[in-house]
Structure formats: structure tokens, C-alpha cells
N, C-alpha and C positions, 0 to 999 in steps of 0.2 A: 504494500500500500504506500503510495506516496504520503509524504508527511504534509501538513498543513503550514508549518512554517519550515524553513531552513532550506538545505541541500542535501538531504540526509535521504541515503541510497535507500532505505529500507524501514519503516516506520511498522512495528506491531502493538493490535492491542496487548497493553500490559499482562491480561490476564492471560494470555501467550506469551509472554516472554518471565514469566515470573524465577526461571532459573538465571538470569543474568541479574536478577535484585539481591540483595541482603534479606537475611529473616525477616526485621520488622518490616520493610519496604513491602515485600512477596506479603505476607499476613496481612498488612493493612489493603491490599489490591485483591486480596483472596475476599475478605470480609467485606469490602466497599457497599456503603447503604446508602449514600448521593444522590441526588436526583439526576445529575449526572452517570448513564450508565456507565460502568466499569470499563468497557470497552473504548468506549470516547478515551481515556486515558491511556497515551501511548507509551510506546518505551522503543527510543533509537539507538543504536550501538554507536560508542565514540571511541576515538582511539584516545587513549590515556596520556598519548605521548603529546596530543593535540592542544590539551587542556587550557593553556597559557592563552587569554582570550583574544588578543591579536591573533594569532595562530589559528585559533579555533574558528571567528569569525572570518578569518579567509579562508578555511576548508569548507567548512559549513552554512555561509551562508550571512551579505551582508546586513541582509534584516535583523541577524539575532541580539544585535544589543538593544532594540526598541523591544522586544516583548523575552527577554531572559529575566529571573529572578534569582537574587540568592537570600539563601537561607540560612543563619549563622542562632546561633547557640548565644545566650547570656545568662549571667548571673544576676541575680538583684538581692544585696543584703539591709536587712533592718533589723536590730537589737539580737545580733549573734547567728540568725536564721537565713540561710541562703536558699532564694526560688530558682530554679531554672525554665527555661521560657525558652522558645524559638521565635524567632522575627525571618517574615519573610518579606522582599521589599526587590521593587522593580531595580536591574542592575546597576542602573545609570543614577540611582539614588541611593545614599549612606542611611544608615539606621541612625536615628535620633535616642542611643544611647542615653545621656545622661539629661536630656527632657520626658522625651513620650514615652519609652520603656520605664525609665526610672518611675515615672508616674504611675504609669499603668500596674507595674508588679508593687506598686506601694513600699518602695525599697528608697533606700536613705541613699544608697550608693548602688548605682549598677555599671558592671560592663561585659566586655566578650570573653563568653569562658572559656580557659585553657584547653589548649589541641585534644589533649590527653583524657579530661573530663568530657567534654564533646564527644568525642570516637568512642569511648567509653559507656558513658550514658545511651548511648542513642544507637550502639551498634552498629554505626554507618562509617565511614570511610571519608579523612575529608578532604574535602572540596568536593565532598559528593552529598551531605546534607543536605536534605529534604525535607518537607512537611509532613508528608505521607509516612507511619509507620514510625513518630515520636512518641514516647513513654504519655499515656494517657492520663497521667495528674498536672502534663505540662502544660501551660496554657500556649498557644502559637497562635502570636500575634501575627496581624498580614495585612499591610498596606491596600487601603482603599481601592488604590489605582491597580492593583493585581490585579482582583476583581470584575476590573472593566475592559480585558482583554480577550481576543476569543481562544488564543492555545497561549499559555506560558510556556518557558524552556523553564526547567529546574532539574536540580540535583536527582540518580537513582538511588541514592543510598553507596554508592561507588563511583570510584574517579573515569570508568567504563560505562558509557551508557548514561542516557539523559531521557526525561519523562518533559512529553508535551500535555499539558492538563489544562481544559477548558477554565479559563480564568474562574468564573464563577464556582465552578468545583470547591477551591481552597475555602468559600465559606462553612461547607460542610462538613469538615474533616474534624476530628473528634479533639475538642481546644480550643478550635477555632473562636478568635477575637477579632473583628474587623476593625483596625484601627485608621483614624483621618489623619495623615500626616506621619506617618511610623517611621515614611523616606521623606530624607531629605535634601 
């Protein structure tokens, strides 16, 4: 199947490609309850080696830095107690760390949690974090403007492989915070 965005050779639905995902990735696309059917959510094979996104955006395609998202990991601490929370935010915009996160997680002090705790927590590989198939107490926060796109690019859970998912999709996902202004 041709992919909806990109130049990407070979586009399948996810729920066919769930051996190229990580556990929680695969699980969360096994279980998917969206109004978005499962299917809609695709999953394109990348070369790993391509990653670096100059590189990427001339193998793949010069559309993908208007509709790519990334997805990073934070902390937020208040009186000894650390939340973690995922923020997902269109590429071309930084996460507003120590305003709207800090606010939103009600944390005195937040920023981006260590590689280690990342990869860790979430089972995913990074620079392949994702929304799909984060620990279910996390809240994942996601910019407004995701939302209002018809396929995002985002992380599989691996530095291999990238998921196109109907912007609107990411409201439904188990966490899910719609935040105004999260990128900035």
C-alpha cells in the first residue's frame, strides 16, 4: 500500500506489521479501541542508519517535517514525588517544558527524563518513543495542532520503522491530554 505521507516504499497496516514493534507498541495496536480503526494506523520500515533528520527527510520525503511529531519523556517533581508524563508535539515545535508541562503535571520543577529512565520505563528504544503503548498511569500530553492533521509520522517504539496515525487518533489513546500550546 502506498503511504499517505512520505516516500516510503511500503506502508502496512500496523496490525500486520506488529513483529517489527516492541511489546508495548505491538499490545497497544493488538488492543486498539479508537474510533479510528486499527488498521488506519500504519507502520513503515526505516533504515536506522537514516535517522538523523536531514538524512531522513531526503530519503523519505520533503513533506515530513510539516506533519512528523516527536515524543519525549518528562519528569515533573513537587515535595519529593516525581510524575512521568509523555508530551507529544508537532517537530518543528519544542515542548514548553518549564511553563505548560510544569503546569499541567502540577510539578514545582519539570524537565526531560534521562535516556536510561525513558528506555527503561516505556520499553521502547530511543528516538523511537511513541505514544502508542506508554505505561497506563502516565498521563500523555499532545499538542492541539497534532490533532489537526490527517496522518502524523511518529516514533514505533524503535529506531526501525515509523507509524503514520490519523492525527485525530492520538486523542484516544489511553492518557491522552489534549493540550493548547504544549509546542512551542
Amino acid at each position: 500500500m502506498r503511504a499517505p505521507i512520505g516516500d516510503f516504499d511500503n506502508a502496512l497496516p500496523a496490525p500486520e506489521a506488529l513483529a517489527g514493534l516492541t511489546a508495548p507498541v505491538a499490545e497497544a495496536v493488538r488492543n486498539w479501541q479508537g474510533s479510528v480503526p486499527a488498521e488506519q494506523i500504519l507502520y513503515v520500515d526505516t533504515d536506522p542508519d537514516l535517522a538523523d533528520t536531514a538524512v531522513f527527510v531526503e530519503h523519505y520525503g520533503a513533506d515530513l517535517p510539516e506533519v512528523s511529531a516527536n515524543c519525549v519523556v518528562v519528569a515533573g517533581k513537587r515535595g519529593g514525588e516525581t510524575t512521568l508524563a509523555a508530551c507529544l508535539v508537532l517537530s518543528r515545535t519544542k515542548v514548553d517544558v518549564n511553563g505548560t508541562v510544569r503546569r499541567q503535571l502540577g510539578a514545582r520543577k519539570a524537565s526531560f527524563a534521562p535516556m536510561d529512565l525513558a528506555t527503561g520505563e516505556t520499553g521502547m528504544e530511543y528516538g523511537g518513543i511513541t505514544p502508542l503503548g506508554l505505561p497506563a498511569a502516565w498521563p500523555v500530553l499532545i499538542d492541539s495542532a497534532v490533532l489537526d492533521l490527517p496522518y502524523v509520522l511518529v516514533g514505533s517504539g524503535r529506531r526501525r520503522g515509523k507509524l503514520l496515525v490519523p492525527g485525530k487518533a492520538f486523542a484516544e489513546i489511553p492518557g491522552a491530554v489534549v493540550v493548547e500550546g504544549l509546542g512551542v
